[in-house]
N, C-alpha and C positions, 0 to 999 in steps of 0.2 A: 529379720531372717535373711533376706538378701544382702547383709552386711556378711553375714556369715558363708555366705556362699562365694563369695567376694573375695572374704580370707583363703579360703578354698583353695580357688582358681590360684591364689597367688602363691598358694604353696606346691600349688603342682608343679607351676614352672620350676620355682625354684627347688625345688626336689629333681627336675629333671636337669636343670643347672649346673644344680650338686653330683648328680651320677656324671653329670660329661667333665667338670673338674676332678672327681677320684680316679676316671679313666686316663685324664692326661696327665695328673700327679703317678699315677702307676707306670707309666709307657718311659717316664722321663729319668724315675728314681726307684723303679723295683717295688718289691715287696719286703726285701729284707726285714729284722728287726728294726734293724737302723732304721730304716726308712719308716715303716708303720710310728714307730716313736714319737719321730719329728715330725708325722702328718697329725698325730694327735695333739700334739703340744701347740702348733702355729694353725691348726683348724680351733682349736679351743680360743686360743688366746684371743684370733679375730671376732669368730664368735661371741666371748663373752664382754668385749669388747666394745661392740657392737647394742647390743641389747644392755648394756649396762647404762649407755647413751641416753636408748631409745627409754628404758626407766625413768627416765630423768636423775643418773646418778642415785640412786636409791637402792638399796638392798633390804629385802626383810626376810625373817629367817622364823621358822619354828623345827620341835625335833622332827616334826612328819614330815615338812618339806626335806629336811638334809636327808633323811632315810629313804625317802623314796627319790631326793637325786643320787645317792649313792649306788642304791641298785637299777638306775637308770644309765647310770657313767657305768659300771660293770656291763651292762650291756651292750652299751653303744662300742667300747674297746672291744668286743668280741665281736659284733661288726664290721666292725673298721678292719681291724687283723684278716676277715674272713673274705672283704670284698676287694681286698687290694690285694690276694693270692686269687679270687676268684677270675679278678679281672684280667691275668695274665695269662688266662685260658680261651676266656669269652669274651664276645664284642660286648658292646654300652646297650645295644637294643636284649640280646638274650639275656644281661645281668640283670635288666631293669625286669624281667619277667620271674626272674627268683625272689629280687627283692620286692618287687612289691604285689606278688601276688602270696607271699608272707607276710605282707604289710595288711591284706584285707581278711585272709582268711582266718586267723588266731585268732582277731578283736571280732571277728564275725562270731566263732564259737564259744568265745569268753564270754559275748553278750547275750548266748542265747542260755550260754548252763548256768550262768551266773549271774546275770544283771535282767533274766525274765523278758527279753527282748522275746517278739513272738516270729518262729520259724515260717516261712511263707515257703510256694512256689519259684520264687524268684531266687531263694537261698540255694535249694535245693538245684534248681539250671545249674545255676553259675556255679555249684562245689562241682557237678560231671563237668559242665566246659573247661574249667581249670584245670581236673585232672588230664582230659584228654589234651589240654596245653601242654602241659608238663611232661607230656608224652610225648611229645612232638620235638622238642627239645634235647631229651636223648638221643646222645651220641654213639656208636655202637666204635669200640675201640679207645683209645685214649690212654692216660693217666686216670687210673679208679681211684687214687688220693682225689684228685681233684671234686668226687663229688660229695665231700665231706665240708670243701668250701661252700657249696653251692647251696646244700644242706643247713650251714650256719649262715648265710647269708637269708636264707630263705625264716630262719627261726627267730635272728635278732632282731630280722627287720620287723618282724611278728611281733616280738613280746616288747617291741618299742612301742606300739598301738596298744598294747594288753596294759601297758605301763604307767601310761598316759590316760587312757582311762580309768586306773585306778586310781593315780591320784585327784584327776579331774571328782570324782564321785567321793572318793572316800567323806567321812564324816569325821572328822579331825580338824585340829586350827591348822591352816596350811598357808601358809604364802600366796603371792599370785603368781600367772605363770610365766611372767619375766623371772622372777625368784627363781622357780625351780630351774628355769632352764639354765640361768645364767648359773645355780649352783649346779647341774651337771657337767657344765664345761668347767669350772673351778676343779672337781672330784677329777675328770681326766687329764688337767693340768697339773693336779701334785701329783696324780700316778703317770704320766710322763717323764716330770721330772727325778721320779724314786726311778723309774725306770732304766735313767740315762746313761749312769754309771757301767749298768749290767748290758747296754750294747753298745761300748764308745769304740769297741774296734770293729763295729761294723759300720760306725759312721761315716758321712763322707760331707764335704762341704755343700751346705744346698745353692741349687744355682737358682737367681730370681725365677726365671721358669715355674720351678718346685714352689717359693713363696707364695706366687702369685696364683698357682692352682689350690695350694692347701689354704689358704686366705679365703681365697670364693667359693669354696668347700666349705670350709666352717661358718661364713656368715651365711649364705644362700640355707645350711641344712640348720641352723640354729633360728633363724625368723622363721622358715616353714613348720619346724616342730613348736614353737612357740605359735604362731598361728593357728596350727591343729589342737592344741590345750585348750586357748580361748572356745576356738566354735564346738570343741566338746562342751563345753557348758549349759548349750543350746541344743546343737542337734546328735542325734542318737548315731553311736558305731557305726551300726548297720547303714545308715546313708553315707557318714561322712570316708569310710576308708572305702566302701566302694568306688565310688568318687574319685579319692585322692589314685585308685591304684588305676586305673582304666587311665585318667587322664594325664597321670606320668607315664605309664609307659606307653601313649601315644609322643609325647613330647621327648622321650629319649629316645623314640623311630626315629622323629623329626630330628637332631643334634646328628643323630647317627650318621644321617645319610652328608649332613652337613660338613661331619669329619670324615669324612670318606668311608666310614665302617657302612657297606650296603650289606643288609642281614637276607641271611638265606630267604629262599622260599617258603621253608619248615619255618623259619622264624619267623617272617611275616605271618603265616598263617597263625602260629600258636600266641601270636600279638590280639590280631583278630579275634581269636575266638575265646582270649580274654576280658576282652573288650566288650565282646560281644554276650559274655557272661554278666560282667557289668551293666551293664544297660537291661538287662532282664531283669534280675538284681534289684533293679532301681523302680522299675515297671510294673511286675508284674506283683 
């Protein structure tokens, strides 16, 4: 069990890694089409890249596995498109509070209507703390397109933990979950490159900068979500994305402040008292 808690930890950083590489891949190259394109293509490629390594060179395949990376790569491209318009609104600490207080609550309520997880005290805290976070966070004035990024950032990152539990459980012959992941990133490398035709006049030359941020993008979010598959095996939704969502976005406070993005007051607090939801969560 503490192996598992292990993997964990190591995905929280790197998940919080991952948020501070998509903010500096955005700051340097836009949100464009162009630009989303080529961050899924050279996030994939390192990514799968990477894990195909750590396999040992091995690939194994069944129909479950490719059906459930395909609607896994469908989702993660709606991610990706929605956190790199999101991020040209909001700092990396208030992104990290859409995304992964999306990332806890879906797979929280998937597991309770569906996989008979049983409702506590603790659930119930942390869904009013999170809303009153989330309140905390509205901005009065703005761009009102923009909270349709915020929105889909808030849902993708959700139905990546719905996703992933499903495959983790279903009852099918399935691959392991190197396999899967490494075929996710595959599914958004050939829709990258079907893609590229359809935005090459928006493309522009990338500059190392750009590489070197979508590279530690793709490998950092490809080991954390393959880390999260494994200790789904073992321990139950209800603890593990708690866990994961509290302990990144403590860790993308900490990058924040690091790159000079110091988040409001509103912000810290509705950090806080997600945080603090989580740890009820977990306790009580």
């Amino acid at each position: 069990m503490t192996v598992y808690y292990g993997l964990l930890t190591l995905s929280v950083v790197l998940f919080g890694v991952g948020f501070l590489c998509n903010d500096r891949y955005t700051n340097g190259s836009g949100s464009s089409a162009g630009a989303t394109v080529l961050f899924l293509l050279f996030t994939n490629m390192a990514g799968a890249l990477v894990l195909f390594i750590l396999n040992g060179f091995r690939l194994s395949v069944t129909p479950f596995t490719l059906l459930a990376a395909a609607v896994t790569a469908l989702d993660f491209a709606l991610y990706t498109f929605c956190a790199l318009k999101a991020l040209t609104r909001i700092n990396l600490s208030l992104f990290s509070v859409f995304a992964m207080l999306g990332g806890m609550l879906l797979p929280l309520l998937v597991g309770l209507c569906f996989y008979h997880e049983p409702m506590t005290w603790g659930i119930g805290v942390c869904a009013l703390l999170v809303t009153a976070a989330l309140a905390l966070t509205v901005k009065p004035g703005g761009s009102r397109g923009g909270i349709w990024y915020y929105a889909g950032v808030f849902l993708s990152n959700g139905m990546a933990g719905v996703l992933a539990k499903w495959f983790a459980d279903a009852p099918y012959a399935k691959a392991g979950a190197a396999d899967y992941s490494i075929f996710v990133a595959l599914f958004l490398i050939v829709g990258a490159l079907i893609a590229l035709p359809f935005v090459r006049r928006r493309l522009t030359r990338p500059r190392p900068p750009a590489l070197v941020w979508s590279c530690g993008y793709g490998v950092s979010i490809r080991m954390a979500n393959y880390w999260l598959v494994l200790a789904l095996t073992v321990l139950p939704a209800s603890v593990q994305y708690p866990f994961v969502t509290g302990g990144t976005m403590a860790v993308c406070t900490l990058l924040g402040y690091a790159v000079g993005q110091r988040p409001t007051r509103r912000e810290l607090l509705a950090v806080c008292l997600s945080i603090l939801g989580v740890v009820l969560l977990v306790i009580l």
